[in-house]
DRENVEXLUM-746790 format. One record per residue (C-alpha): y, x, z. Coordinates in Angstrom, 2 decimals. Each point is the difference from the previous one (the first is absolute). Layout:
BEGIN
<node><yy>Y</yy><xx>X</xx><zz>Z</zz></node>
...
This chain:
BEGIN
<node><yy>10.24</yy><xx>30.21</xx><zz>-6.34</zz></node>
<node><yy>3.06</yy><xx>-1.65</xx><zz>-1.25</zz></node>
<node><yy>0.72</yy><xx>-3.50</xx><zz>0.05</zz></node>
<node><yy>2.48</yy><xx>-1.93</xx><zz>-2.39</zz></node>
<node><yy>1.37</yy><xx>-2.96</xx><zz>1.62</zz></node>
<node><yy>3.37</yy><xx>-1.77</xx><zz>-1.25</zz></node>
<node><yy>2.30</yy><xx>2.13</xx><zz>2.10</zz></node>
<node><yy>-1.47</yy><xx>3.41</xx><zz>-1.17</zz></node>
<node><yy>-2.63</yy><xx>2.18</xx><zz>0.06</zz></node>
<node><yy>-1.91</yy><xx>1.07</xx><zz>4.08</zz></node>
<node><yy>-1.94</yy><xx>3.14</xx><zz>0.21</zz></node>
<node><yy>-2.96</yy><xx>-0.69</xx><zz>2.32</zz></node>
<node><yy>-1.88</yy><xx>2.73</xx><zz>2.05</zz></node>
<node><yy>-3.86</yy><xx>-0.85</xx><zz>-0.83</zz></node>
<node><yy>0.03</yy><xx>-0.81</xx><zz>3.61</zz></node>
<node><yy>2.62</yy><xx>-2.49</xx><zz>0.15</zz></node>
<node><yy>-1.30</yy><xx>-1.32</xx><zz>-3.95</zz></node>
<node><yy>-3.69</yy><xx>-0.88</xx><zz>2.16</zz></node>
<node><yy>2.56</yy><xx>-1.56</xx><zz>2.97</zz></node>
<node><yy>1.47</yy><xx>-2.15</xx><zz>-2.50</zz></node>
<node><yy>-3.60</yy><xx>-0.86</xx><zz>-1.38</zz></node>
<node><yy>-1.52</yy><xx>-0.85</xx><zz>3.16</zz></node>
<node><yy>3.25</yy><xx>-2.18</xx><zz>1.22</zz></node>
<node><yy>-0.39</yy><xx>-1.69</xx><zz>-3.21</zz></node>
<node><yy>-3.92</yy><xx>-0.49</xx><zz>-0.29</zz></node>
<node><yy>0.78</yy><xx>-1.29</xx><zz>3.69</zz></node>
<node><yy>2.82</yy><xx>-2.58</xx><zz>-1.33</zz></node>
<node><yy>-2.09</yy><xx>-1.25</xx><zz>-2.92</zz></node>
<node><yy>-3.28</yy><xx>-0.51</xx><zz>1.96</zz></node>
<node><yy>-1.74</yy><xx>-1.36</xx><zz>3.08</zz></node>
<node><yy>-0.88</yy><xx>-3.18</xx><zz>1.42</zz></node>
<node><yy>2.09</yy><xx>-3.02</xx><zz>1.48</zz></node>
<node><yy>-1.55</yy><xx>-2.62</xx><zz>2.26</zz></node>
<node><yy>0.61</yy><xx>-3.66</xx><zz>0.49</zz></node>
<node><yy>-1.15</yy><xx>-2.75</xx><zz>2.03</zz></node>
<node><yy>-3.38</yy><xx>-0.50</xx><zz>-1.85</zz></node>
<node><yy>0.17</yy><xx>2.15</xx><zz>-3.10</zz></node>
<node><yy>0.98</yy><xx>3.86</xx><zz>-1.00</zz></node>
<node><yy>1.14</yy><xx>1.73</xx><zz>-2.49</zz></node>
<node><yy>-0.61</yy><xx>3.67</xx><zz>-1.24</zz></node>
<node><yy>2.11</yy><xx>1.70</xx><zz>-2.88</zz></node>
<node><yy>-2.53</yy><xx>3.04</xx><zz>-0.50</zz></node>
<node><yy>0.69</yy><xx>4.02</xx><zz>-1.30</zz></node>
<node><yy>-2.29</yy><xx>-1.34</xx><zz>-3.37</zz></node>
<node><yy>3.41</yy><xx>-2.63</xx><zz>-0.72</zz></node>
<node><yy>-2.57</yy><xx>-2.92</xx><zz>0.87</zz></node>
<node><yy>0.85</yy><xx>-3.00</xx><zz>2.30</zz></node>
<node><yy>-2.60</yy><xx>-1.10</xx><zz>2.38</zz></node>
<node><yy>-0.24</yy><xx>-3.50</xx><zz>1.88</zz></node>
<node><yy>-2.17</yy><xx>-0.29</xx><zz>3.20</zz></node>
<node><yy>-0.67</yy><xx>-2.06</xx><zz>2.84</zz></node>
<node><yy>2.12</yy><xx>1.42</xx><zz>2.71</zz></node>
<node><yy>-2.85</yy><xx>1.76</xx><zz>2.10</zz></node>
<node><yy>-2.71</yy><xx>-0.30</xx><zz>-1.84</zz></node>
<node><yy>-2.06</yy><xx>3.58</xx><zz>-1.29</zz></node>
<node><yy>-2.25</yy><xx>-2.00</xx><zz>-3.04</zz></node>
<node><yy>1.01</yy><xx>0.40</xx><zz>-3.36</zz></node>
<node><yy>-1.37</yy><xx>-3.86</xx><zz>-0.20</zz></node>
<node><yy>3.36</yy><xx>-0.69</xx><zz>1.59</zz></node>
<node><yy>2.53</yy><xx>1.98</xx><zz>-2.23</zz></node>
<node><yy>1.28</yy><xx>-0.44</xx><zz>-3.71</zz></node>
<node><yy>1.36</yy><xx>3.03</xx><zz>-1.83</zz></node>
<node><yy>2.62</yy><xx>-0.59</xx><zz>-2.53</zz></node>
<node><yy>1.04</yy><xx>3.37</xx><zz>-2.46</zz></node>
<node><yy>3.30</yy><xx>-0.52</xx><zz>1.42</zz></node>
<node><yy>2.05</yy><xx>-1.89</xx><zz>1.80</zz></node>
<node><yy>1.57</yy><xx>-1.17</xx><zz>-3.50</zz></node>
<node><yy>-3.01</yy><xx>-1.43</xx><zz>-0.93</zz></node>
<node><yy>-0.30</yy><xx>-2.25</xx><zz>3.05</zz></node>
<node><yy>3.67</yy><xx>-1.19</xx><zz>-0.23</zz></node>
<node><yy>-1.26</yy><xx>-0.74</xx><zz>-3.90</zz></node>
<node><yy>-3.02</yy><xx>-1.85</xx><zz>1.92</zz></node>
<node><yy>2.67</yy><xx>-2.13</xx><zz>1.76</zz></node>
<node><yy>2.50</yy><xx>-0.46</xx><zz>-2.39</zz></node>
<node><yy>-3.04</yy><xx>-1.90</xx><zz>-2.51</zz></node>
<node><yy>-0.16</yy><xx>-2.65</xx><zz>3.52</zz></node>
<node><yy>0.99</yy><xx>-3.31</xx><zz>0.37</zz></node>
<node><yy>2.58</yy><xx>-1.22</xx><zz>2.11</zz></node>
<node><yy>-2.44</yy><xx>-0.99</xx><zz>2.34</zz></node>
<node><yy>-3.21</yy><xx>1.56</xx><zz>-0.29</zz></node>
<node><yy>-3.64</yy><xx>0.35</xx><zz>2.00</zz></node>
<node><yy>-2.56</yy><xx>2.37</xx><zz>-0.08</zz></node>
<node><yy>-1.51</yy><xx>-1.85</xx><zz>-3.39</zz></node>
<node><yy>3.46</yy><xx>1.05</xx><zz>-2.03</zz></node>
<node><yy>0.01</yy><xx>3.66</xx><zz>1.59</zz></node>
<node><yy>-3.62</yy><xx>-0.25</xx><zz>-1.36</zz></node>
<node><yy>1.28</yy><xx>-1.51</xx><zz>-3.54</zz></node>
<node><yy>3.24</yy><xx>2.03</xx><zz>-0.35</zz></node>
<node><yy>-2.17</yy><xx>3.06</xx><zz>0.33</zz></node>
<node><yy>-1.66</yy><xx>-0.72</xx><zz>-2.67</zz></node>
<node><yy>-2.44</yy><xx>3.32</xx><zz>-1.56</zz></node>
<node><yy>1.03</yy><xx>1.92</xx><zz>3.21</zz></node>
<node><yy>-1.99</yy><xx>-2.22</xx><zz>2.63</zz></node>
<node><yy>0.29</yy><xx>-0.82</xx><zz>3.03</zz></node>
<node><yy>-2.51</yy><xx>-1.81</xx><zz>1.90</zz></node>
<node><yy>-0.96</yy><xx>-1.32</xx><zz>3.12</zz></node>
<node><yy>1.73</yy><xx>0.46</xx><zz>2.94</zz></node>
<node><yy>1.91</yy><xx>2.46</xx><zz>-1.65</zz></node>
<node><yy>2.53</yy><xx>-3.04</xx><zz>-1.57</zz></node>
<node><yy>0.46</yy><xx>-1.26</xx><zz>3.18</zz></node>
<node><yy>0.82</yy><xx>3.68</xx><zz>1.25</zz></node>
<node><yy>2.81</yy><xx>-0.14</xx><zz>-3.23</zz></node>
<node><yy>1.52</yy><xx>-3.17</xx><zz>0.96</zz></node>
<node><yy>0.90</yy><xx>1.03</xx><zz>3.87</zz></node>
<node><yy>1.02</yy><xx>3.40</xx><zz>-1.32</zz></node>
<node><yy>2.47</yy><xx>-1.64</xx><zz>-2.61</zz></node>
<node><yy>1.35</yy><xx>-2.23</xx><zz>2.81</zz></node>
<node><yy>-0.06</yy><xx>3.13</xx><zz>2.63</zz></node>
<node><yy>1.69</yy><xx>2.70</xx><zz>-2.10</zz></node>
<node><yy>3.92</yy><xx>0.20</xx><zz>-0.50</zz></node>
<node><yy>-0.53</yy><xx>1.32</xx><zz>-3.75</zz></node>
<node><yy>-0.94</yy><xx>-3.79</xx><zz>-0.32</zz></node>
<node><yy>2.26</yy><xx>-3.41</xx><zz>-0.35</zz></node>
<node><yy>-2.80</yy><xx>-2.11</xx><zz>1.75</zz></node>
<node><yy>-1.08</yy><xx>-1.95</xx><zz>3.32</zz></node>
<node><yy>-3.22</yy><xx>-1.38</xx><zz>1.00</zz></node>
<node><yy>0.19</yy><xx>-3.58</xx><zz>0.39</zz></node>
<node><yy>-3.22</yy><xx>-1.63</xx><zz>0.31</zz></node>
<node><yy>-3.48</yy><xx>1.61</xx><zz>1.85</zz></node>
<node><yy>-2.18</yy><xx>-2.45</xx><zz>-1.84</zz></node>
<node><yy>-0.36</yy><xx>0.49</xx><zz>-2.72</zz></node>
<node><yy>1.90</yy><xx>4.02</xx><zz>0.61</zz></node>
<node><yy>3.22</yy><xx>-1.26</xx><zz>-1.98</zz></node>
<node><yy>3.12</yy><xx>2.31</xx><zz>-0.74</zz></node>
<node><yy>3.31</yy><xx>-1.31</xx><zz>-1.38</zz></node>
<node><yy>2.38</yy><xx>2.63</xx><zz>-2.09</zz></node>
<node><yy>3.15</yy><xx>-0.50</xx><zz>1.73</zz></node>
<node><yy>3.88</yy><xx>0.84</xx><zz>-2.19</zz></node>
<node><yy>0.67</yy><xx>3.63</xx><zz>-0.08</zz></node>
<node><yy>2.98</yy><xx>-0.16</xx><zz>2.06</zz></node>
<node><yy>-1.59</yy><xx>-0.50</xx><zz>3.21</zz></node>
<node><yy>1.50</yy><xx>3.77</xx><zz>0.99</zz></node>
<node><yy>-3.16</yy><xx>1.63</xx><zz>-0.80</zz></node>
<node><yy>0.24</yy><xx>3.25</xx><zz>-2.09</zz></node>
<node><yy>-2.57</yy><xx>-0.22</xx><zz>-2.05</zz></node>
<node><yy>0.67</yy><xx>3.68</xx><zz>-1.91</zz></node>
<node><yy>0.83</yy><xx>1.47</xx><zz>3.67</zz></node>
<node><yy>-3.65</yy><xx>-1.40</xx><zz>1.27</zz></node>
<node><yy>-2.33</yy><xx>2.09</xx><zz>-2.61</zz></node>
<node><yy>0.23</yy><xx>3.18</xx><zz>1.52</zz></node>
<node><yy>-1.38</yy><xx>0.22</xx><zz>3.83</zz></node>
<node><yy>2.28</yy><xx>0.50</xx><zz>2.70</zz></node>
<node><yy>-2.36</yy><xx>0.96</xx><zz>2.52</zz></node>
């Protein structure tokens, strides 16, 4: 196999082209935990959201990527409960406990300027972009 990159062309062995493929199928996938929430960037390209621990697919949200999620936030409010998640959302639904799930993952994940600061009514707050957060460096998983 050869590979062009901007310093020239790389002959691969077929063994070292499925090393590469692995190492990068391994970069570009898995899942991350966080206090309350997870996160799972999937071989398909889709994004999944679930309740830290939980095995029910009545406590995840999948998302066809993780672009469409950060599209998800970006149509928020600077401060925003479960109700906007549900109303920014808009033809792709979420419901239930599912918005609720959204919020604490928007306030739990680096990818995203935000803090939780109320617990009743589950309130978020979009905080300035220059908190030191990477927000490009956060999309793919680390772990």
């Amino acid at each position: 196999m050869v590979l062009s990159l901007p310093d020239g062309e790389h002959r691969l062995s077929r063994e070292a082209a499925t090393a590469l493929r692995d190492d990068l199928t391994a970069a570009l996938t898995g899942r991350r935990e966080f206090v309350r929430t997870a996160g799972e960037h999937r071989p398909d390209g889709s994004y999944v959201v679930s309740r830290r621990g939980a095995d029910s697919a009545g406590n995840a949200k999948q998302f066809r990527d993780f672009r469409t999620i950060t599209a998800l936030y970006d149509r928020l409010p600077g401060r925003f409960d479960a109700s906007a998640v549900a109303d920014a959302a808009g033809d792709d639904a979420v419901s239930g406990s599912r918005r609720h799930l959204l919020v604490r993952h928007f306030a739990e994940h680096p990818a995203f300027d935000c803090e939780l600061v109320a617990e009743q009514p589950l309130t978020a707050e979009k905080t300035a972009p220059d908190d030191g957060r990477d927000r490009a460096a956060a999309v793919v998983p680390t772990d």
